[in-house]
C-alpha positions as CSV (number, residue, x, y, z in Angstrom):
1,X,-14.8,18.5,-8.8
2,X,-14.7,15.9,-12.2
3,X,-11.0,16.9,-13.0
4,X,-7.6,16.2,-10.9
5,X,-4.1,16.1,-11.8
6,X,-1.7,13.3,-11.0
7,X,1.2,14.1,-9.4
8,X,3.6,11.7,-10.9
9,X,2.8,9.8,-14.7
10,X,5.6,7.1,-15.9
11,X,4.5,8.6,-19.2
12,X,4.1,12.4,-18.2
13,X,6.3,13.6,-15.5
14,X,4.6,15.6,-12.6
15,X,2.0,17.5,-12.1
16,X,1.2,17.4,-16.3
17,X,-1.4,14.9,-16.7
18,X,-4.7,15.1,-15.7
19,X,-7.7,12.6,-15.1
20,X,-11.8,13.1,-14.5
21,X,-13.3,11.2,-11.7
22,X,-16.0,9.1,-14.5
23,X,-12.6,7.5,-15.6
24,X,-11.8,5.7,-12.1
25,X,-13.3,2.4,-12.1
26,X,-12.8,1.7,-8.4
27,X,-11.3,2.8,-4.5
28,X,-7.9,0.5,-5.9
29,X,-8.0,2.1,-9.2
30,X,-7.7,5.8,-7.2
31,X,-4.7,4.3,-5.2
32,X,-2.8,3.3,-8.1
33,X,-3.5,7.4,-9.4
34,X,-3.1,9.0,-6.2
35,X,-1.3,11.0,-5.3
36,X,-4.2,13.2,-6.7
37,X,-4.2,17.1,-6.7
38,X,-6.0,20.4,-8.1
39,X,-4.8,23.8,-10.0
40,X,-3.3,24.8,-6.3
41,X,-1.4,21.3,-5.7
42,X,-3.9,20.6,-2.6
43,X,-4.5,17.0,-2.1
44,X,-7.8,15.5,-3.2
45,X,-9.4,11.8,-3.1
46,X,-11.9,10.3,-5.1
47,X,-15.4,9.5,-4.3
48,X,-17.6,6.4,-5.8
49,X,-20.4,6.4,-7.7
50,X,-23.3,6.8,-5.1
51,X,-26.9,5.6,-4.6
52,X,-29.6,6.4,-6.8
53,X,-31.2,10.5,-5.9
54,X,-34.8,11.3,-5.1
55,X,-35.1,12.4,-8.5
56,X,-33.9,8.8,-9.7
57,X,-30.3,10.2,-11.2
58,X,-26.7,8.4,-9.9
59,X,-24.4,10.0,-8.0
60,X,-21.6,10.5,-10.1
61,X,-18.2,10.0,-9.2
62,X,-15.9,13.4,-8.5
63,X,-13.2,14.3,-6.4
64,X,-13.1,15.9,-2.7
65,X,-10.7,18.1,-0.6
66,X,-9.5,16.7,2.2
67,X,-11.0,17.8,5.7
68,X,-9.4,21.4,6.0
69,X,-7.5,20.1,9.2
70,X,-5.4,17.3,7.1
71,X,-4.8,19.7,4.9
72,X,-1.9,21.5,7.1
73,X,0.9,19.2,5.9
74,X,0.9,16.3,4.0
75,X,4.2,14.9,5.6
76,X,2.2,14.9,9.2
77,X,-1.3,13.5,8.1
78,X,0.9,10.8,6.4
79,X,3.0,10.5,10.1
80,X,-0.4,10.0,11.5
81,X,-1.5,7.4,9.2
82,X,1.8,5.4,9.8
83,X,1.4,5.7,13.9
84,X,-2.5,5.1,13.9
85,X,-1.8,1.6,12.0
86,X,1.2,0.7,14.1
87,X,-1.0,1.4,17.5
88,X,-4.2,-0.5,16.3
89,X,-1.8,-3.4,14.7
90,X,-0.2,-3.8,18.4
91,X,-3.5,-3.7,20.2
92,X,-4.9,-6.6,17.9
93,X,-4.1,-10.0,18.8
94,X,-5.2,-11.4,16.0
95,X,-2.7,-9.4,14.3
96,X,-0.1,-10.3,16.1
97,X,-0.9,-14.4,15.9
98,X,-1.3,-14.0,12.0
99,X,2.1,-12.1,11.7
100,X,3.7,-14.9,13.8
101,X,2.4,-17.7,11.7
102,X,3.4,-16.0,8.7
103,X,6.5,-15.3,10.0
104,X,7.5,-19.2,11.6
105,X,6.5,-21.0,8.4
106,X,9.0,-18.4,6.2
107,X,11.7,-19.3,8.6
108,X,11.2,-22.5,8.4
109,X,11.0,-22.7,4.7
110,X,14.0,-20.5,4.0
111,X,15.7,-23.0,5.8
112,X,14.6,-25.3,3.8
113,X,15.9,-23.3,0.6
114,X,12.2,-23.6,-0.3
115,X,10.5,-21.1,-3.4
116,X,7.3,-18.5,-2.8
117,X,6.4,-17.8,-6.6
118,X,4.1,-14.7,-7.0
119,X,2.9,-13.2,-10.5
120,X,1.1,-9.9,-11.0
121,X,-0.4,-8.4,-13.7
122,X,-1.6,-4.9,-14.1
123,X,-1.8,-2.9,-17.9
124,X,-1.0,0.1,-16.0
125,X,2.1,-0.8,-14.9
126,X,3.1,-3.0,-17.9
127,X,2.2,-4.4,-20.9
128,X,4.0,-8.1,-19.6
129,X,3.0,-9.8,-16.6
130,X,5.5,-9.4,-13.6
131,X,6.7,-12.8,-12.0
132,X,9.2,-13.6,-9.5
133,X,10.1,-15.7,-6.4
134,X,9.5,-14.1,-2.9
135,X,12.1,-16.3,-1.0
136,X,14.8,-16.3,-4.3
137,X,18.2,-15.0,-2.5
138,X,16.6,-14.6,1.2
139,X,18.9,-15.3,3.9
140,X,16.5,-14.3,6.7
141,X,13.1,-12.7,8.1
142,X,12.7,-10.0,10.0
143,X,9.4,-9.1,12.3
144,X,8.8,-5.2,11.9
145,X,11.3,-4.0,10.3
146,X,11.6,-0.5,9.7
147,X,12.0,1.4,6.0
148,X,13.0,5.0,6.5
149,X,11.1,7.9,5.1
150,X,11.6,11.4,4.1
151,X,8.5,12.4,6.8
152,X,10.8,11.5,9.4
153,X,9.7,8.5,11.0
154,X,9.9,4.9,9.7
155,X,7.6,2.7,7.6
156,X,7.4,-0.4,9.6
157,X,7.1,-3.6,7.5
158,X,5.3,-6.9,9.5
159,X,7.4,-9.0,7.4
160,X,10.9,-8.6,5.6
161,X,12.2,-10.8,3.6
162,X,16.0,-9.8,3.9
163,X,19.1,-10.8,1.7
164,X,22.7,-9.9,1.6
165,X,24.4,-7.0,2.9
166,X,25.6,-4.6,0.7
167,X,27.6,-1.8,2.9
168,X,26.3,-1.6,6.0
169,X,22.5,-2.1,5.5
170,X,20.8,-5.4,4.4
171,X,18.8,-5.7,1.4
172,X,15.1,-5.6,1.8
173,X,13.8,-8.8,-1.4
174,X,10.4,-8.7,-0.3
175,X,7.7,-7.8,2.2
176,X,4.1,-9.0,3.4
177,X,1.8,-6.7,5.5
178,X,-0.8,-8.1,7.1
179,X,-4.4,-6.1,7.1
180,X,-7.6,-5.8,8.4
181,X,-9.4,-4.9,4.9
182,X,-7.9,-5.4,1.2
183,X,-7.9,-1.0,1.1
184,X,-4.9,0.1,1.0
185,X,-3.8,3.2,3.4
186,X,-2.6,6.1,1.4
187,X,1.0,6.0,3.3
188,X,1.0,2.3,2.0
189,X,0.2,3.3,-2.1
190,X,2.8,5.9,-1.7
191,X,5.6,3.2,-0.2
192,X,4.5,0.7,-2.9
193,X,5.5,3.7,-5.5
194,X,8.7,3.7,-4.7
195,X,10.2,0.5,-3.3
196,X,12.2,-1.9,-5.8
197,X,10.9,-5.2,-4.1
198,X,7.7,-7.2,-4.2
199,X,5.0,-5.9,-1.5
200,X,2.2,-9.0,-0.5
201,X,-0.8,-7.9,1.5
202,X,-2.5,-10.6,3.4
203,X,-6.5,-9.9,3.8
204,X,-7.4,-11.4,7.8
205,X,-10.6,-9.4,7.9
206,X,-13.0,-12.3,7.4
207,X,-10.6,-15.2,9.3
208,X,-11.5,-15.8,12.7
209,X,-8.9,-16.1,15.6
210,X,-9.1,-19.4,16.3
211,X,-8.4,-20.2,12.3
212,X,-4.7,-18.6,12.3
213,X,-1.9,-21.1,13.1
C-alpha cells in the first residue's frame, strides 16, 4: 500500500490528509505521522526501505495492515502494549537501578532549586525552536506515576516531575522514561500527542549495569 491517511493534521483536521510511504524518511518520522489509517480507518504502519531484490531493484517503502489479530480493537492492542512494557520494565534490573539514579539526583537537585534546560527542535511541529527548563516550578518527583487514559488503564510514567496542586490533583511539569531502544512504542507517540508537558526518553540499551549510579 504507497498511500495512508493521517488521522489527526494540526493543519487538516482528521482523517483529511493523506501521505505515500516514499515521503517517510525514517521508523521516528512514522511515529510523529502515526496514527496511520486506510479508506476503511484500519490501522496501518509503515515499512522501510529494504535490501536490494534478485533482480537488483530496492524495496520500496509502503505501508502494512496490522496482524489480523491486533486488529480487533485498537484500545486493547494499545492496553497490551502499556502492560507488556510495565512487566518487562519490572523484571529488568537494570531498569530499575537507572530509574533510581535518575530519580535520587532530581531529588537532590530540586532541593537545591537547581535548573534542567532542554531545547527541541522539530519543523513539523514549529517553525521556532521549543526551550524550557525541566525542574522550573517542581516541587517534587514521583517514581511511576500514573496518567490516566481513555483505554481504561493508566500510563505509568518512570519519572514525574510534579508541581503545584491545582484542585485536587497535582500538576504533572515534566517526565523522563527510561528505554531499552530510542523506538518509541506506539502507546508512547500517541501519549506524547496529547500531553502539555515536556516528555525526555533516556536510551540505556548500550550502558552496561555496572555503569549506572
Amino acid at each position: 500500500m504507497d498511500e495512508a491517511i493521517k488521522v489527526y493534521s494540526p493543519d487538516k483536521g482528521y482523517l483529511t490528509e493523506t501521505i505515500r510511504a516514499t515521503e517517510i524518511k525514517s521508523h521516528a518520522h512514522a511515529r510523529k505521522l502515526a496514527p496511520l489509517v486506510d479508506a476503511n480507518k484500519n490501522l496501518l504502519y509503515w515499512v522501510n526501505w529494504g535490501a536490494l531484490k534478485k533482480n537488483g531493484k530496492h524495496k520500496v517503502a509502503h505501508f502494512r495492515h496490522y496482524p489480523r489479530s491486533s486488529q480487533r480493537n485498537l484500545g486493547l492492542a494499545i492496553i497490551d502494549e502499556i502492560q507488556l512494557r510495565y512487566t518487562k520494565s519490572n523484571e529488568s534490573s537494570k531498569h530499575r537501578k537507572a530509574k533510581d539514579a535518575i530519580y535520587d539526583l532530581l531529588c537532590e537537585w530540586v532541593s537545591e532549586k537547581r535548573h534542567l534546560p532542554w531545547i527541541f527542535k522539530d519543523q513539523e511541529i514549529s517553525d521556532f525552536m521549543l526551550s524550557g527548563d525541566l525542574l522550573a516550578d517542581a516541587l517534587e518527583i514521583r517514581k511511576e506515576f500514573p496518567i490516566g487514559t481513555p483505554f481504561g488503564t493508566d500510563y505509568r510514567l518512570d519519572i514525574a516531575v510534579i508541581g503545584k496542586t491545582i484542585g485536587k490533583l497535582p500538576i504533572i511539569t515534566g517526565g523522563i522514561e527510561v528505554e531499552f531502544t530510542h523506538h518509541f512504542d506506539f502507546s508512547k507517540a500517541l501519549i506524547c500527542k496529547s500531553i502539555g508537558f515536556p516528555l525526555i526518553s533516556v536510551d540505556i540499551e548500550h550502558l552496561n549495569e555496572s555503569d549506572i549510579n
